[in-house]
N, CA, C and O atoms as a Maestro MAE file, in Angstrom:
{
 s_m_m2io_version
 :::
 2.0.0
}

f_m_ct {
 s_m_title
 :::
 protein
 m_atom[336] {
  # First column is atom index #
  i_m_mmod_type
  r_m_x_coord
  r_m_y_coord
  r_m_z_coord
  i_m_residue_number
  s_m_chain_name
  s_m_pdb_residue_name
  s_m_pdb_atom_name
  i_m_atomic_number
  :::
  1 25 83.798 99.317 78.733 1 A "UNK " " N  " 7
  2 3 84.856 99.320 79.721 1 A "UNK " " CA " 6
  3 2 84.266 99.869 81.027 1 A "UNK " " C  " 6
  4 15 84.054 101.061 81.248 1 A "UNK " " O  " 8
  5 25 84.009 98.770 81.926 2 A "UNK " " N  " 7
  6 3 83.781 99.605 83.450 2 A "UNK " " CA " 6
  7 2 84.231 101.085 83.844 2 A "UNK " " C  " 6
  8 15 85.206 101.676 83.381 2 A "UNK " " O  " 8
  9 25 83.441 101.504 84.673 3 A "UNK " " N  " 7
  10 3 84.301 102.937 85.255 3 A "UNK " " CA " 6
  11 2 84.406 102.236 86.044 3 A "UNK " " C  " 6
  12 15 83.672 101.273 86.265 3 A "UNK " " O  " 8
  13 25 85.699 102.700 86.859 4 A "UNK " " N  " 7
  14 3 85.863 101.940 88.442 4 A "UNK " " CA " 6
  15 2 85.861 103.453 89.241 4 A "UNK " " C  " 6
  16 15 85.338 103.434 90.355 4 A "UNK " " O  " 8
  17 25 86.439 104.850 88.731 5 A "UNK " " N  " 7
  18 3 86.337 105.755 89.328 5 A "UNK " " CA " 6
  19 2 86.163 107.049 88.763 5 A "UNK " " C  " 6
  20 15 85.694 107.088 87.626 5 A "UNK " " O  " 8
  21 25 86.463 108.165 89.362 6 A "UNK " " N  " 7
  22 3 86.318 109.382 88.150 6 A "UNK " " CA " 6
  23 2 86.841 110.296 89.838 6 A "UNK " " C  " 6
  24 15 86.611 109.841 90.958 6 A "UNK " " O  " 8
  25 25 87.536 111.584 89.548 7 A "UNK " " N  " 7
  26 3 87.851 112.523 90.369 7 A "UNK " " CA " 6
  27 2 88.749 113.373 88.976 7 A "UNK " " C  " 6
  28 15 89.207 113.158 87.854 7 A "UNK " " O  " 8
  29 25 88.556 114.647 90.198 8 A "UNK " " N  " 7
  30 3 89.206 116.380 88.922 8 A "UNK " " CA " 6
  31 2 89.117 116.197 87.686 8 A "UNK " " C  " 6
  32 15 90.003 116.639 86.955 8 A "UNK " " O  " 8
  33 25 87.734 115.315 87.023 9 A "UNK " " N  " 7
  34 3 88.136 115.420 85.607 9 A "UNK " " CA " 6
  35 2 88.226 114.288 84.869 9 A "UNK " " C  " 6
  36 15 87.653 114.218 83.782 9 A "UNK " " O  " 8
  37 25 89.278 112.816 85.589 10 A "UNK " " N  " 7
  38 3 89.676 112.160 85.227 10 A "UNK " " CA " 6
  39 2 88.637 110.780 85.383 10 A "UNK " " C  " 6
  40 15 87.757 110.652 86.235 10 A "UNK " " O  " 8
  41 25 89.003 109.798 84.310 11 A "UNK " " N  " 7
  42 3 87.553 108.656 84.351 11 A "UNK " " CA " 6
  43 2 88.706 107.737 84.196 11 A "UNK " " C  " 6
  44 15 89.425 107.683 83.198 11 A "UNK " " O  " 8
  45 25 88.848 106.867 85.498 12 A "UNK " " N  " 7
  46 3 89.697 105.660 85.240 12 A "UNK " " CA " 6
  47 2 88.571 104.143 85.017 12 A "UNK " " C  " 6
  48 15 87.506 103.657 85.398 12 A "UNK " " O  " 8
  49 25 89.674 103.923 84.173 13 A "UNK " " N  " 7
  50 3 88.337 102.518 84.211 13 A "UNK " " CA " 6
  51 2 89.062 101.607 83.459 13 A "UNK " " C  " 6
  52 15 90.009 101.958 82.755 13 A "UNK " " O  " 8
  53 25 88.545 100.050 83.595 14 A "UNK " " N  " 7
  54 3 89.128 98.779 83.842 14 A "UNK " " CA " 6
  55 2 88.624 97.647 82.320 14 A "UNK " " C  " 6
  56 15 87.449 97.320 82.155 14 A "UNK " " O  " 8
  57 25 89.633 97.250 81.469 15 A "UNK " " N  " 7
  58 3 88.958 96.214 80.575 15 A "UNK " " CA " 6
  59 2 89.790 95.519 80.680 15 A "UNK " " C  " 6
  60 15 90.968 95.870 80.746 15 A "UNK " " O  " 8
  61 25 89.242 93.965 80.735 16 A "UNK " " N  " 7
  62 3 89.990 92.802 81.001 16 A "UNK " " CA " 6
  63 2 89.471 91.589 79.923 16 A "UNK " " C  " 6
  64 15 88.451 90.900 79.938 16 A "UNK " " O  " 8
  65 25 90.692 91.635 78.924 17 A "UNK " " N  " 7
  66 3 90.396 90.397 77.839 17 A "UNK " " CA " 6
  67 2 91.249 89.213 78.498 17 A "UNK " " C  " 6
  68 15 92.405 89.471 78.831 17 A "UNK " " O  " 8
  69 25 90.795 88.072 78.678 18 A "UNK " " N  " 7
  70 3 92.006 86.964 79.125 18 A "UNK " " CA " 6
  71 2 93.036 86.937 78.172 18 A "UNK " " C  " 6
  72 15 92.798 86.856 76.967 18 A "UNK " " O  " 8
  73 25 94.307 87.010 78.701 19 A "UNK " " N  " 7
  74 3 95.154 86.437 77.656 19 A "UNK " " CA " 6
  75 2 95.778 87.600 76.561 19 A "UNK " " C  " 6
  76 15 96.973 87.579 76.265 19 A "UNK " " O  " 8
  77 25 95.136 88.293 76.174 20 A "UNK " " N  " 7
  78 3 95.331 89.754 75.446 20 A "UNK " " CA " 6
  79 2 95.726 91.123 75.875 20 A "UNK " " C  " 6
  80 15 96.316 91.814 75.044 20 A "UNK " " O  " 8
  81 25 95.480 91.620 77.080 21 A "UNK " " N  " 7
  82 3 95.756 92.539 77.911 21 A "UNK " " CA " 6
  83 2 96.658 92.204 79.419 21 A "UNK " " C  " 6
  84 15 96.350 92.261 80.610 21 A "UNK " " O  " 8
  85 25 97.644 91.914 78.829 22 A "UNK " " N  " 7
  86 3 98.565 92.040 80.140 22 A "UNK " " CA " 6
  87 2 99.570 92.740 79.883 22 A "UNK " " C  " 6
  88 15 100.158 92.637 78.806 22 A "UNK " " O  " 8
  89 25 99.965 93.637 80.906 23 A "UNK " " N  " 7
  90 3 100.281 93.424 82.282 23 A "UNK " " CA " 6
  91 2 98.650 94.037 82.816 23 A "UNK " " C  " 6
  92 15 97.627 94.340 82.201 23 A "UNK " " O  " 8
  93 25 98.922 94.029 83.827 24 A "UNK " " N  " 7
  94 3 97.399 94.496 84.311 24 A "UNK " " CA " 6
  95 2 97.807 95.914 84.777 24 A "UNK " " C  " 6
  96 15 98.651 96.297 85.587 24 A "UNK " " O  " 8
  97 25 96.613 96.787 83.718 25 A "UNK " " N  " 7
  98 3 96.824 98.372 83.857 25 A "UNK " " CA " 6
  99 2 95.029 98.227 84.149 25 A "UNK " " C  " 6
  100 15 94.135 97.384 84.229 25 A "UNK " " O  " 8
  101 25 95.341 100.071 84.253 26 A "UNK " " N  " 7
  102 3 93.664 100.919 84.144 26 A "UNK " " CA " 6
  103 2 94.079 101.792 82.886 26 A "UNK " " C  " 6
  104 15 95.170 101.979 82.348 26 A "UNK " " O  " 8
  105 25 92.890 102.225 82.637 27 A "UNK " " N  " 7
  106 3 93.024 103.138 81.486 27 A "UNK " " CA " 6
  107 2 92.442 104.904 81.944 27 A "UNK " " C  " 6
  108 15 91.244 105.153 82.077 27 A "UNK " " O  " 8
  109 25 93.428 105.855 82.112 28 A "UNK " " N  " 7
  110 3 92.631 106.692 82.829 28 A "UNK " " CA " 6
  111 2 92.739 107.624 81.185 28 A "UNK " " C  " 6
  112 15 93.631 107.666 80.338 28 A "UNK " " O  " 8
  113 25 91.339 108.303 81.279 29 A "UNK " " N  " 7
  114 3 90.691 109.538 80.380 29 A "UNK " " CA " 6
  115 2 90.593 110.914 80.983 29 A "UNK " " C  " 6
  116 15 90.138 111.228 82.083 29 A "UNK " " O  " 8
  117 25 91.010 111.520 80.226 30 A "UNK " " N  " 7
  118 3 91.288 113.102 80.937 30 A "UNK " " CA " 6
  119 2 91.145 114.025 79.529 30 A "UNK " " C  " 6
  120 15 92.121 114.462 78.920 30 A "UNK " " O  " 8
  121 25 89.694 114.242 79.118 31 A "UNK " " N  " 7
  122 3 89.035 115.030 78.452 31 A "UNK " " CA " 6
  123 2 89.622 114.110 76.663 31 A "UNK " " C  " 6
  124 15 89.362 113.026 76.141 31 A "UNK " " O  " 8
  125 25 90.330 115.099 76.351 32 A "UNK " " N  " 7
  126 3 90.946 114.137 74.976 32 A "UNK " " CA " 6
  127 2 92.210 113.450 74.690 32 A "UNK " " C  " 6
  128 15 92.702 113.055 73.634 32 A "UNK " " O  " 8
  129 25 92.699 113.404 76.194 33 A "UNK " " N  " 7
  130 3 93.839 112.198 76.347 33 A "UNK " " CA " 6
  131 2 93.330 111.387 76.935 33 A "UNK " " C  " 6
  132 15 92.315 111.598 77.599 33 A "UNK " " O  " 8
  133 25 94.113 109.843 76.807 34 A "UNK " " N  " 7
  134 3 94.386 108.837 77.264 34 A "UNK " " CA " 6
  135 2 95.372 107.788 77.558 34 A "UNK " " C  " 6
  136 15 96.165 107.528 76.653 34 A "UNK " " O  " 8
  137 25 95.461 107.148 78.647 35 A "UNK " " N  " 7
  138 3 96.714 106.540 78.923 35 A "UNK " " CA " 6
  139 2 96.384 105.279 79.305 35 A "UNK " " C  " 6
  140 15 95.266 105.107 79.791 35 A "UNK " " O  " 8
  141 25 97.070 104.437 79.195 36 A "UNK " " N  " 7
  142 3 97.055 103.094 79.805 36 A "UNK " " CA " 6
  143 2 98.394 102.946 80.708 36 A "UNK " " C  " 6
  144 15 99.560 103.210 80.413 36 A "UNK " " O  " 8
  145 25 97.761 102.366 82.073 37 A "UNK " " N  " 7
  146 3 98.846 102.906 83.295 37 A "UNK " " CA " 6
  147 2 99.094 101.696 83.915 37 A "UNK " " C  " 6
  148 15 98.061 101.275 84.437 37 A "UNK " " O  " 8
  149 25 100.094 100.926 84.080 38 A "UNK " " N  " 7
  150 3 100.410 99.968 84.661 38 A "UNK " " CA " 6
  151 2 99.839 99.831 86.093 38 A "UNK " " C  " 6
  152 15 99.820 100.904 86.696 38 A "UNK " " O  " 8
  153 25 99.495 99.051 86.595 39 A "UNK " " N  " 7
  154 3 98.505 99.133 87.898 39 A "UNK " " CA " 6
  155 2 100.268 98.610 89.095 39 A "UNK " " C  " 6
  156 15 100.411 99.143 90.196 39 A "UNK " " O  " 8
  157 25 101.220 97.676 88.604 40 A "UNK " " N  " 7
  158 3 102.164 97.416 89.709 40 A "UNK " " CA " 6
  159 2 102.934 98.407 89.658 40 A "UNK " " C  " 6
  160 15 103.021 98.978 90.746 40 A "UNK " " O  " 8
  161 25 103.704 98.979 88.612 41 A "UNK " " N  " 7
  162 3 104.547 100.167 88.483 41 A "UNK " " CA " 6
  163 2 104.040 101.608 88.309 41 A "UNK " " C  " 6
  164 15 104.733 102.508 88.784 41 A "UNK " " O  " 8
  165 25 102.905 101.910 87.677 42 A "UNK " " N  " 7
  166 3 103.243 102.838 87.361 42 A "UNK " " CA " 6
  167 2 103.179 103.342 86.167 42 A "UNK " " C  " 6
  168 15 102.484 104.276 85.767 42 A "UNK " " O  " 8
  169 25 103.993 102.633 85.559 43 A "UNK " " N  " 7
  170 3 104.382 102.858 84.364 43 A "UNK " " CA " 6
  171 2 103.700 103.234 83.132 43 A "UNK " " C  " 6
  172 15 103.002 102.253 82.877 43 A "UNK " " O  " 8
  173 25 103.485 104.248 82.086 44 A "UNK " " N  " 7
  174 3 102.871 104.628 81.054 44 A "UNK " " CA " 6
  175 2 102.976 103.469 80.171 44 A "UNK " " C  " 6
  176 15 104.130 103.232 79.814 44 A "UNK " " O  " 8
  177 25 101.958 102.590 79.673 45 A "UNK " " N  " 7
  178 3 102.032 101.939 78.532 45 A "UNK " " CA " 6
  179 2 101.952 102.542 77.218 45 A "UNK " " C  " 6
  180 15 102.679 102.333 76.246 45 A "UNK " " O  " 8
  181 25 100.927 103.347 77.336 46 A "UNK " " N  " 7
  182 3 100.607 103.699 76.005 46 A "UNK " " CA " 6
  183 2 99.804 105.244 76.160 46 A "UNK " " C  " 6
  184 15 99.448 105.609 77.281 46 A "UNK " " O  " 8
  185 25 99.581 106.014 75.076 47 A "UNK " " N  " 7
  186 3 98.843 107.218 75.092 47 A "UNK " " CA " 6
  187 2 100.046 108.086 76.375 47 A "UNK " " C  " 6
  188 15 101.113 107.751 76.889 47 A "UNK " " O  " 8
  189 25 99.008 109.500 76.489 48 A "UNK " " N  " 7
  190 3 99.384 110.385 77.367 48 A "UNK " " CA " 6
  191 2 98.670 110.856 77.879 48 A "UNK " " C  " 6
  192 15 97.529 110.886 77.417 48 A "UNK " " O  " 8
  193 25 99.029 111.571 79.305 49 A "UNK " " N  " 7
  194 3 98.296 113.135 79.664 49 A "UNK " " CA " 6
  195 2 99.115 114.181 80.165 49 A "UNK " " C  " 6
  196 15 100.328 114.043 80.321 49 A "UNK " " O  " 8
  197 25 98.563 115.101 80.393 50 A "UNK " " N  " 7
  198 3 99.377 116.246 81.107 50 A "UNK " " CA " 6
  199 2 99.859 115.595 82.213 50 A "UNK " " C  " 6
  200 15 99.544 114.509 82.700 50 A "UNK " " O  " 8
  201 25 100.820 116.570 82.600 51 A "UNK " " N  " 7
  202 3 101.261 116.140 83.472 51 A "UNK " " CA " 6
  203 2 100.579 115.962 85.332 51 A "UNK " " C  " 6
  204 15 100.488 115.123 86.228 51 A "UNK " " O  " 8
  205 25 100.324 117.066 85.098 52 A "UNK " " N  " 7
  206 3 99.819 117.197 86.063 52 A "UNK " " CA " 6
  207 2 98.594 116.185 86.594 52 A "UNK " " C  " 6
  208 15 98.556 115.845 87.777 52 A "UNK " " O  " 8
  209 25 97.536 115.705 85.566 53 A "UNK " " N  " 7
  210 3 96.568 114.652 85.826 53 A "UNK " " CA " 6
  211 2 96.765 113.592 86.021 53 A "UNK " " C  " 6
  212 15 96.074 112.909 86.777 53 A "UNK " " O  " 8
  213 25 98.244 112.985 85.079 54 A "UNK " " N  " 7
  214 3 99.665 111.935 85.181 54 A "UNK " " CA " 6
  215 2 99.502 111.924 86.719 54 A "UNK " " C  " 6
  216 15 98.816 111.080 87.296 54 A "UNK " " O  " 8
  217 25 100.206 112.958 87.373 55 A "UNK " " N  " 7
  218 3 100.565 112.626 88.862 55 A "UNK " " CA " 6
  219 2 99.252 112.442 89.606 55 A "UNK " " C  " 6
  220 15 99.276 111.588 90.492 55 A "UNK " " O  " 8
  221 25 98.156 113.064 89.413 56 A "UNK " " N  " 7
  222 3 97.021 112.046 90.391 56 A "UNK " " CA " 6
  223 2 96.287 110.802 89.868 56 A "UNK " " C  " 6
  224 15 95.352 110.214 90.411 56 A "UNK " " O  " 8
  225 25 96.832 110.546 88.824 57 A "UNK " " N  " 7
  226 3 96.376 109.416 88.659 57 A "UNK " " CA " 6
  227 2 97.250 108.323 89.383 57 A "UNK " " C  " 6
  228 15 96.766 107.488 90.147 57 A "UNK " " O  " 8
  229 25 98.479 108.405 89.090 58 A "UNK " " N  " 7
  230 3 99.567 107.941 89.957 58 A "UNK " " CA " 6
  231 2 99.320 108.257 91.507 58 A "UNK " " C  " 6
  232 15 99.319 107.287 92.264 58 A "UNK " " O  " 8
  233 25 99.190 109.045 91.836 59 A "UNK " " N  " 7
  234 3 98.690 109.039 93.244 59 A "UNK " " CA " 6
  235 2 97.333 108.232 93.544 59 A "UNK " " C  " 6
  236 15 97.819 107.113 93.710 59 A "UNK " " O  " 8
  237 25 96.505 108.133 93.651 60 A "UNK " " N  " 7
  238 3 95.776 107.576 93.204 60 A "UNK " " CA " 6
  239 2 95.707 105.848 93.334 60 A "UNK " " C  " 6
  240 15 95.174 105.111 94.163 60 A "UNK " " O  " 8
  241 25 96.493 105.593 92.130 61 A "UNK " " N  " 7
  242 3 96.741 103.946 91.911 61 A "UNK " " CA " 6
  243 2 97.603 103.662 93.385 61 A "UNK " " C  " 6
  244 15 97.386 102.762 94.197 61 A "UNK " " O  " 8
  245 25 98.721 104.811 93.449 62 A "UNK " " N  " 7
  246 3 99.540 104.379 94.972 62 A "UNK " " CA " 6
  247 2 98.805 103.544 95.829 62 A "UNK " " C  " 6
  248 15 99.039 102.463 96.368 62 A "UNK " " O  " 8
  249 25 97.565 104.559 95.812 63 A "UNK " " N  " 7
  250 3 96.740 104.710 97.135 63 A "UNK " " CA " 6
  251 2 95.803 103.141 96.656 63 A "UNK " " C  " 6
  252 15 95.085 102.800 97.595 63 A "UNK " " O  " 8
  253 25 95.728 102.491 95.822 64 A "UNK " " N  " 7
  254 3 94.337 101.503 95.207 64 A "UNK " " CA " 6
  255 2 95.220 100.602 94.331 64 A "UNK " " C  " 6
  256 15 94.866 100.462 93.161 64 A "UNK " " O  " 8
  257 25 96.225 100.033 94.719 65 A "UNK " " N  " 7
  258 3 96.963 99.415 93.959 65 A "UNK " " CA " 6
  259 2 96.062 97.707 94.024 65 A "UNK " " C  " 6
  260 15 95.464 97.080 93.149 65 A "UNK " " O  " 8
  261 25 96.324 97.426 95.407 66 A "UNK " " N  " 7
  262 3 95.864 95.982 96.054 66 A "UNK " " CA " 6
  263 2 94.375 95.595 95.522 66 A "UNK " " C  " 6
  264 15 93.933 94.466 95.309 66 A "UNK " " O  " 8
  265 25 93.510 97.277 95.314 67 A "UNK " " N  " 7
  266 3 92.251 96.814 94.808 67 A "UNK " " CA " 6
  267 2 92.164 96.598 94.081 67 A "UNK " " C  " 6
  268 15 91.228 95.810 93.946 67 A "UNK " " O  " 8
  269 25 92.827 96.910 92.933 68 A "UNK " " N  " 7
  270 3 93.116 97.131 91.487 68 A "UNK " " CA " 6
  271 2 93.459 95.929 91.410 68 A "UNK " " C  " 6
  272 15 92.468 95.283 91.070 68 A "UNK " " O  " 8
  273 25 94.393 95.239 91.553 69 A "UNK " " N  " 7
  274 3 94.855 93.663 91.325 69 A "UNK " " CA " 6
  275 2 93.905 92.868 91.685 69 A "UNK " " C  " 6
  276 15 93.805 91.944 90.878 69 A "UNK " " O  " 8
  277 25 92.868 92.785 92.866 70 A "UNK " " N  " 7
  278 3 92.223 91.817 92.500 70 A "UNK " " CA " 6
  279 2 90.828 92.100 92.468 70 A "UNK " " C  " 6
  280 15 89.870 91.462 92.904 70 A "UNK " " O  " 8
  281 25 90.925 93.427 91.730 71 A "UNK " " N  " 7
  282 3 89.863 93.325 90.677 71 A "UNK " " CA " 6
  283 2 90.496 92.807 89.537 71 A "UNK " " C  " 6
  284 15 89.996 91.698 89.352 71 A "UNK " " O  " 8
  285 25 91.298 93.031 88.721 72 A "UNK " " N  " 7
  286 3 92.057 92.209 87.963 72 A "UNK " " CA " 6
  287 2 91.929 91.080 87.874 72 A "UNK " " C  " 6
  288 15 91.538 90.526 86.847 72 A "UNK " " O  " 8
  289 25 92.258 90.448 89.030 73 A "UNK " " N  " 7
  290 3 92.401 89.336 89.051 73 A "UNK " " CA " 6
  291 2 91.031 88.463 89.069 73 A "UNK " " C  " 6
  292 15 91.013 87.558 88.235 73 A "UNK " " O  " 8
  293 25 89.992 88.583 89.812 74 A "UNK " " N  " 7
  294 3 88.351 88.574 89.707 74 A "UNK " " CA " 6
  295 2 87.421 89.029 88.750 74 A "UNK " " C  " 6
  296 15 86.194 88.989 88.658 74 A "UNK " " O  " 8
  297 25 88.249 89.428 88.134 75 A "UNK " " N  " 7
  298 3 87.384 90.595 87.279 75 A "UNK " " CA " 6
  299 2 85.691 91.168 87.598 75 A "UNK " " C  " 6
  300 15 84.795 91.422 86.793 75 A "UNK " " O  " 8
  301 25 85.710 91.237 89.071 76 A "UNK " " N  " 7
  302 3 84.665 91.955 89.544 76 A "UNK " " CA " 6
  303 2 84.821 92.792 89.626 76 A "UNK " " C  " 6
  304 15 85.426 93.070 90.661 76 A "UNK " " O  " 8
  305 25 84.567 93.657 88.953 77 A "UNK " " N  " 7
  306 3 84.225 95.380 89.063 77 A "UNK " " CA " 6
  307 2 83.728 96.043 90.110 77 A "UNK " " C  " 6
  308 15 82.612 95.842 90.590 77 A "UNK " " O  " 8
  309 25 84.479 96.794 90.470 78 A "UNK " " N  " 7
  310 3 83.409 97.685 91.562 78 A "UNK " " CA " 6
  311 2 84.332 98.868 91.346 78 A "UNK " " C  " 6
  312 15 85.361 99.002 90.683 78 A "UNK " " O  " 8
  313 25 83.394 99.956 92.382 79 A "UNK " " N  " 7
  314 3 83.975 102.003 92.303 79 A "UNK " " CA " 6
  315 2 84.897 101.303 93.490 79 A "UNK " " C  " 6
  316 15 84.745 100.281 94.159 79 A "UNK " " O  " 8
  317 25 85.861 102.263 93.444 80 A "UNK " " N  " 7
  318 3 86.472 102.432 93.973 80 A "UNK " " CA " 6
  319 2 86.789 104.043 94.284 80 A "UNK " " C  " 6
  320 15 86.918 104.842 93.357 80 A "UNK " " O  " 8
  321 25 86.887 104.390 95.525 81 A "UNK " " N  " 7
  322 3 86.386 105.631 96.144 81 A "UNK " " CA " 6
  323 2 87.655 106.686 94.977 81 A "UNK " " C  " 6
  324 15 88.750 106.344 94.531 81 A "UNK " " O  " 8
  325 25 86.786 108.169 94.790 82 A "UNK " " N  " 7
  326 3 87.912 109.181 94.098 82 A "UNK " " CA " 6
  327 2 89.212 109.728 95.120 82 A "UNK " " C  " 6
  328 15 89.451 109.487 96.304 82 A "UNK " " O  " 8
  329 25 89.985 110.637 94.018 83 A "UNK " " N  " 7
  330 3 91.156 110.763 95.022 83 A "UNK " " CA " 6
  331 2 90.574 112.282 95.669 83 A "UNK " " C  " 6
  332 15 90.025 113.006 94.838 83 A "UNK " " O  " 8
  333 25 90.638 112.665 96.722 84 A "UNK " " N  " 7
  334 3 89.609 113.572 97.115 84 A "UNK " " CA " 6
  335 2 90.953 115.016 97.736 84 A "UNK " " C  " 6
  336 15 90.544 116.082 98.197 84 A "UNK " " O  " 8
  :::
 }
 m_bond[335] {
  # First column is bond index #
  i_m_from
  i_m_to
  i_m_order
  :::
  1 1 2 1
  2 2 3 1
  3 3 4 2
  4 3 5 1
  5 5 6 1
  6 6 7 1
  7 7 8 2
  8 7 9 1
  9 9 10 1
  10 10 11 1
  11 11 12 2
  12 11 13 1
  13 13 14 1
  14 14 15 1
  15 15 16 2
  16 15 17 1
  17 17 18 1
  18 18 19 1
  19 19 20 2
  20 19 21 1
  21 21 22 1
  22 22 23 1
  23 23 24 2
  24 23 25 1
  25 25 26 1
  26 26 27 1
  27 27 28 2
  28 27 29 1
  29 29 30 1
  30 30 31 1
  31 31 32 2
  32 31 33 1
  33 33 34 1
  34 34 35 1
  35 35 36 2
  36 35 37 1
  37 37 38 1
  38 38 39 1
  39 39 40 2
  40 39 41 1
  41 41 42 1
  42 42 43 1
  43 43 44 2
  44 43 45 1
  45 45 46 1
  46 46 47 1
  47 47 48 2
  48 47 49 1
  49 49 50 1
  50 50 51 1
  51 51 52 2
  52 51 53 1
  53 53 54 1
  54 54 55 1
  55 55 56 2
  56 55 57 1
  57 57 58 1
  58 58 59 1
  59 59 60 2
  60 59 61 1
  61 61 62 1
  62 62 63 1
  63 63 64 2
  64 63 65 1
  65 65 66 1
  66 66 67 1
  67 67 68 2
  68 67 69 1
  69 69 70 1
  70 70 71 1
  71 71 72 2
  72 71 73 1
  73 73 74 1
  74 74 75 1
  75 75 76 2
  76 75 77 1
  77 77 78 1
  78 78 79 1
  79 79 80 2
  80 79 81 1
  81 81 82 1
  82 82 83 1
  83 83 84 2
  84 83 85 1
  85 85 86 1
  86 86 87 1
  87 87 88 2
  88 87 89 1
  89 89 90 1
  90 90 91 1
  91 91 92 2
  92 91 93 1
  93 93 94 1
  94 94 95 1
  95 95 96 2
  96 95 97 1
  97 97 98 1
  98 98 99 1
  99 99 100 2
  100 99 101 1
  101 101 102 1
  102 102 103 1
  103 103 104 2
  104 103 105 1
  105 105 106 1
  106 106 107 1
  107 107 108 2
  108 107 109 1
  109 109 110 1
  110 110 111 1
  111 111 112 2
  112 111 113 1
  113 113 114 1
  114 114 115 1
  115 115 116 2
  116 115 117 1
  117 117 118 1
  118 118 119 1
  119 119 120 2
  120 119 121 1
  121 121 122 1
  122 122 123 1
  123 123 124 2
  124 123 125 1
  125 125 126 1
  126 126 127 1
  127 127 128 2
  128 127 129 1
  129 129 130 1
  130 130 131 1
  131 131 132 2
  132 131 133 1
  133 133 134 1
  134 134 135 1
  135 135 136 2
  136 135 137 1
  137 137 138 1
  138 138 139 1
  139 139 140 2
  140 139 141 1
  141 141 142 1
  142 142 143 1
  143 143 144 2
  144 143 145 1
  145 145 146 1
  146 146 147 1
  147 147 148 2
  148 147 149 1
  149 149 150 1
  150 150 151 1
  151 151 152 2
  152 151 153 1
  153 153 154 1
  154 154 155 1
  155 155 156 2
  156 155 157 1
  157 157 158 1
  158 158 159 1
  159 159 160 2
  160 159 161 1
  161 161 162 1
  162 162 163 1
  163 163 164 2
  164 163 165 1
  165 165 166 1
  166 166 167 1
  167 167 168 2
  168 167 169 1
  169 169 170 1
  170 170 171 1
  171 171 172 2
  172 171 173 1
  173 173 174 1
  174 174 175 1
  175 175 176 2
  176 175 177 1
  177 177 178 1
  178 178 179 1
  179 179 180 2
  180 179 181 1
  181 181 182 1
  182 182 183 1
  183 183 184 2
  184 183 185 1
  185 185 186 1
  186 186 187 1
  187 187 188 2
  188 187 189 1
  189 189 190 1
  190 190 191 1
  191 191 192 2
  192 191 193 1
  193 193 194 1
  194 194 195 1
  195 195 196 2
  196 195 197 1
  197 197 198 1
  198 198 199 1
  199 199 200 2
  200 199 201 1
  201 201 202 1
  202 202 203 1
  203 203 204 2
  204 203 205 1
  205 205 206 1
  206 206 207 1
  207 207 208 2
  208 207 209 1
  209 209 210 1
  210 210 211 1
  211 211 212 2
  212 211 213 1
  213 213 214 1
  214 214 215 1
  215 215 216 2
  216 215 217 1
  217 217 218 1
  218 218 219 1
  219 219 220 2
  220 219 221 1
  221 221 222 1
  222 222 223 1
  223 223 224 2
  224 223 225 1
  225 225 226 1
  226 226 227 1
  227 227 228 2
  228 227 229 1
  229 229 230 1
  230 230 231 1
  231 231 232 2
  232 231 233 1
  233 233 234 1
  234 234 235 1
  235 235 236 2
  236 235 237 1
  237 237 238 1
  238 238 239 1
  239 239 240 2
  240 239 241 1
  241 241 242 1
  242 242 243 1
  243 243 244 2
  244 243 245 1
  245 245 246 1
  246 246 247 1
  247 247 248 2
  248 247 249 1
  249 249 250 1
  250 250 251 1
  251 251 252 2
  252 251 253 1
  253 253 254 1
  254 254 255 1
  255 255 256 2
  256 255 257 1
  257 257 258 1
  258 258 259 1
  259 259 260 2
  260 259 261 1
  261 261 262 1
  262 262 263 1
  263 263 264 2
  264 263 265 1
  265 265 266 1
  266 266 267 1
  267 267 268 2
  268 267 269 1
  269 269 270 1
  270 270 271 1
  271 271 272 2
  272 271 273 1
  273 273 274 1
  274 274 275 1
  275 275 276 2
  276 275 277 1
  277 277 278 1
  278 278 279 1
  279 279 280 2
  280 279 281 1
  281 281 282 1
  282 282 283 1
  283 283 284 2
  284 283 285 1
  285 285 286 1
  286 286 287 1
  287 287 288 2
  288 287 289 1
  289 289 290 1
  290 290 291 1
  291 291 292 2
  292 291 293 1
  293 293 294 1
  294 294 295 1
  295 295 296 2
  296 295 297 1
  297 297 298 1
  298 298 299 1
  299 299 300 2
  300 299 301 1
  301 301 302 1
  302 302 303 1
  303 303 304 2
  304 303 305 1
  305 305 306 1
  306 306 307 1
  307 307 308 2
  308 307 309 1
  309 309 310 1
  310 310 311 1
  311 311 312 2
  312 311 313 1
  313 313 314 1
  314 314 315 1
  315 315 316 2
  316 315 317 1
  317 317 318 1
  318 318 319 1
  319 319 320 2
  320 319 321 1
  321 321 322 1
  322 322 323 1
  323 323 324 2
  324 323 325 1
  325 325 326 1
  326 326 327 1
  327 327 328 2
  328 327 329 1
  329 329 330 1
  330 330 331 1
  331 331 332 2
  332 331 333 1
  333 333 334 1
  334 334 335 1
  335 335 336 2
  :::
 }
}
């Protein structure tokens, strides 16, 4: 699974099966949690984290939504800058 980023801790990063993985999320890691995070909403698919890592990851995607989709959509990978 690509990293696309990493900041305070957290390692977001991107796997794209055609056809099998939709809606289009990231998957962010935060030591021994994990979540799968909707990239248009928001929204928690699956797993958890604290809360607190929750909200910058969400901040975060706010901020990298447009890149996120079409990396998605391209499935060209690239970093995308941390939340600083």
């Amino acid at each position: 699974m690509p990293e696309i980023s990493r900041f305070f801790g957290i390692v977001i990063k991107m796997y794209f099966m055609q056809g099998e993985h939709n809606p289009p999320h990231i998957h962010a890691l935060y030591g021994e949690y994990m979540s799968a995070v909707n990239i248009s909403t928001g929204e928690v698919l699956e797993g958890d984290l604290p809360g607190k890592a929750l909200a910058l990851v969400l901040e975060w995607l706010d901020l990298h939504k447009k890149e996120l989709m079409t990396i998605w959509q391209t499935q060209e990978f690239r970093k995308i800058p941390p939340l600083e």
